[in-house]
C-alpha positions in Angstrom: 1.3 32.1 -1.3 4.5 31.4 -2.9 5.5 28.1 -4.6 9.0 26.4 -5.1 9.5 23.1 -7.4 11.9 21.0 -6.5 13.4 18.9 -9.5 15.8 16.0 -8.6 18.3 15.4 -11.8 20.4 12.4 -12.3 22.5 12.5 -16.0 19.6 14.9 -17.6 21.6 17.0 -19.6 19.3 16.6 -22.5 16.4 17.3 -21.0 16.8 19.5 -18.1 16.7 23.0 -19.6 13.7 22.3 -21.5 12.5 21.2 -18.3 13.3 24.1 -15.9 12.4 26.7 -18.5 8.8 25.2 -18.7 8.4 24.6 -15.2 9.9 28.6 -14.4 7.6 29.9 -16.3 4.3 28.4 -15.0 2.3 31.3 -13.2 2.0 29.9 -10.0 5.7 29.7 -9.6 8.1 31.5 -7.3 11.4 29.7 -7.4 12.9 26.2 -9.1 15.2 23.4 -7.2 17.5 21.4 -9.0 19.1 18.8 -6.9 21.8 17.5 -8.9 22.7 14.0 -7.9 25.5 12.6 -9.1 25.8 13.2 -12.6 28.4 12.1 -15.0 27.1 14.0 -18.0 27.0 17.5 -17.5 23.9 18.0 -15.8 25.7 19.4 -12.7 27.3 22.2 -14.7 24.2 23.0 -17.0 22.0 23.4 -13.3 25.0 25.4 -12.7 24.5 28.0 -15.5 20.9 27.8 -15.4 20.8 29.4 -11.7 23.4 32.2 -12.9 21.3 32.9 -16.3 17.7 32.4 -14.9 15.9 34.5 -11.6 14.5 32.0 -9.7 16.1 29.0 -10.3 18.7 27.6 -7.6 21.0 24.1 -8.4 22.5 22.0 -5.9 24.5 19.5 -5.7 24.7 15.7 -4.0 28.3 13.8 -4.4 26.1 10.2 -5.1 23.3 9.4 -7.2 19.9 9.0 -5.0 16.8 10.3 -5.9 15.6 10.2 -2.6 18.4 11.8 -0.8 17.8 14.5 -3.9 14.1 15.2 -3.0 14.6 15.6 0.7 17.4 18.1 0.3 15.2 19.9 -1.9 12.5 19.6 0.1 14.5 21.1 3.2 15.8 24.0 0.8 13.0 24.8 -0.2 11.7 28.6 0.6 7.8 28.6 -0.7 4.7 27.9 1.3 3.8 25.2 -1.2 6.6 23.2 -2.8 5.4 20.9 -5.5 8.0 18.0 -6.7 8.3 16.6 -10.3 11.1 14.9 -12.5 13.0 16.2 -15.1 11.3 14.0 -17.4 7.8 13.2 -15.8 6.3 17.1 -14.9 2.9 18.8 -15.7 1.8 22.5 -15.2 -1.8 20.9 -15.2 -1.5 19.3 -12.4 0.5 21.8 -10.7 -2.3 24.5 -10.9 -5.2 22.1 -10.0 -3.1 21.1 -6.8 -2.5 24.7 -5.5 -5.8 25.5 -6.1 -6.8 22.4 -3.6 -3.8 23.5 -0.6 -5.4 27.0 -1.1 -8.9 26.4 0.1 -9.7 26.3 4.1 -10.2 23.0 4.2 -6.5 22.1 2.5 -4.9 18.9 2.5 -1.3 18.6 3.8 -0.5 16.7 0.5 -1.9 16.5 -2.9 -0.2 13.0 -4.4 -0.8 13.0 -8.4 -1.7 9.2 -8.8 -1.4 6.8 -11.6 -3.5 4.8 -10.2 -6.5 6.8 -9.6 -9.6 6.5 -11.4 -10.1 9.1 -14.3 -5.6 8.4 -14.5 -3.9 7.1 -17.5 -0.5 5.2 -17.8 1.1 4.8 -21.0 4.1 3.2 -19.5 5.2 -0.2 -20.8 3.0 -3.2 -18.9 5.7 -4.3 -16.8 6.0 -0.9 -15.3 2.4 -1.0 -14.7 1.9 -4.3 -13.2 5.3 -3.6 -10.6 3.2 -0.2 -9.8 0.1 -2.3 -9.3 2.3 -5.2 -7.2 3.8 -2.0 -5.2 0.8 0.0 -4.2 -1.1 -3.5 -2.8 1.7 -4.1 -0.7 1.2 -0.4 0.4 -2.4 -1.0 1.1 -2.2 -4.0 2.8 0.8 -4.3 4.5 0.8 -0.4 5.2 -2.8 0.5 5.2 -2.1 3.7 2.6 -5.1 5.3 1.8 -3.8 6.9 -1.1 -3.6 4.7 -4.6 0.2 5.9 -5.6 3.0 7.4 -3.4 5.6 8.1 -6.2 5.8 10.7 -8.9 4.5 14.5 -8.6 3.6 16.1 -5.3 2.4 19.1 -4.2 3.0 20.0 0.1 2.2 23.0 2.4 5.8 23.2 3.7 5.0 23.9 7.1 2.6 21.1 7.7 5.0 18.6 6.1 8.3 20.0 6.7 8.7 17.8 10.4 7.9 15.0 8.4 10.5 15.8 5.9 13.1 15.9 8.6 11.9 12.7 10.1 11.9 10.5 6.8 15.2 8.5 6.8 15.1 6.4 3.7 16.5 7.3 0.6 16.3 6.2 -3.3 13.4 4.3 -4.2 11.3 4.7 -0.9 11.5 8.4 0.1 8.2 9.5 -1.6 6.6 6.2 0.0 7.8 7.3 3.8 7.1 10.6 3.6 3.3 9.8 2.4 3.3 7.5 4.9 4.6 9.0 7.8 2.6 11.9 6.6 -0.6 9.5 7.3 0.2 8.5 10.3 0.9 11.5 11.7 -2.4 12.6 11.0 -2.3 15.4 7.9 -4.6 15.1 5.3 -3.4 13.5 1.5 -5.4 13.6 -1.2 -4.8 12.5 -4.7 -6.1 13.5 -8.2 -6.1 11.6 -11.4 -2.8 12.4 -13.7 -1.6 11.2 -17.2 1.6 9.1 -17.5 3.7 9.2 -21.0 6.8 7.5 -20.5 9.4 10.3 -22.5 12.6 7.8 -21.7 13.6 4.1 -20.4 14.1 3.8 -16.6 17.3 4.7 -15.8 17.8 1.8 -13.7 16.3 -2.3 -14.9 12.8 -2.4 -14.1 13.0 -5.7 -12.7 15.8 -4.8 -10.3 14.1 -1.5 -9.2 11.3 -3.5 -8.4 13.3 -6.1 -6.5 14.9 -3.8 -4.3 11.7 -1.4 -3.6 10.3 -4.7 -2.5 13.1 -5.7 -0.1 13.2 -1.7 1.2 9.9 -2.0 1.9 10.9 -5.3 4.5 12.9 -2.4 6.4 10.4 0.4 6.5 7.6 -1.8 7.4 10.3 -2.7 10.8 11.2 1.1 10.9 7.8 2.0 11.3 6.8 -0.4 13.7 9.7 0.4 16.1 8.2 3.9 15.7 5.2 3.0 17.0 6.8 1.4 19.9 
């Protein structure tokens, strides 16, 4: 089975080749997706060069910065039978070969979601990053009923089993990875999640307490989004 990663990048021009060249040369994968998303540092230009110097490795390129918008177009361009996402700064070859190993057996998931929150997880971000996560995924569990612990970070899909939901998923930023586990849920495929290790390599790029604020608020409108769904 072949395997694509899809990398969003947002002003990573001192991380990103590092990045890609650790990720490219994992085993298990085929082909590399960096989604560019507007960058003002360079990062679009160093994708650029990356795709011409290294096989398997493609860039493209979003006029706006949104990390959601990023990871569904990566998602859709994406060629391999499995398509694991991570972040320029927050990826781990670990947990890439445990989850194809899981969507390879006959009884596969849809999803393998690489949880923070999962018992045998650690998370050495700072506490306030923590507790928002904590705040966030018992909003999910009681407001959504997720059965999952976490919905944001790494991710590893069987394209065609996920792929409609891809294409159904219409919010963007902050709450893409939240609807697409969701809608992937309710839809009826099967996500699992395994226990990963969190080390926070730089600040957020946007204030924690903001972020927080306006997951919150986006939640408000999936929660109505879903429910007109339903109807």
């Amino acid at each position: 089975m072949s395997l694509t990663v899809v990398m969003p990048a947002y002003n990573e021009a001192d991380y990103l080749e590092a990045a890609v060249r650790a990720v490219r040369a994992a085993p298990e994968v085929t082909d590399v997706v960096v989604v560019e998303n507007g960058s003002t540092d360079g990062t679009a230009e160093l994708a650029g060069r990356l795709a011409r110097e290294m096989p398997g490795v493609r860039a493209l390129s979003l006029d706006r910065p949104d990390y959601g918008a990023a990871l569904r177009a990566g998602l859709l361009a994406a060629s391999g039978d499995i398509v694991v996402n991570f972040d320029v700064d927050y990826f781990d070859v670990g947990f890439l070969s445990e989850a194809v190993e899981r969507l390879r057996r006959p009884d596969a998931p849809a999803i393998v979601v690489g949880s923070k929150r999962a018992p045998g997880s650690r998370d050495e971000r700072p506490f306030l990053r923590r507790l928002i996560t904590s705040v966030f995924a018992l909003v999910l569990r009681r407001g959504f009923g997720l059965h999952v612990s976490d919905t944001h970070g790494m991710k590893a899909l069987v394209r065609a089993k996920v792929l409609p939901v891809v294409e159904g998923c219409r919010f963007g930023t902050d709450l893409f990875d939240t609807e697409l586990v969701l809608r992937a849920e309710r839809s009826g495929l099967t996500v699992v999640e395994v226990p990963v290790n969190v080390v926070e390599q730089r600040p957020s790029r946007t204030s924690i307490l903001r972020r927080g604020t306006r997951s919150l608020s986006g939640l408000v409108r999936l929660r109505l989004a879903l429910w007109r769904d339903a109807g």
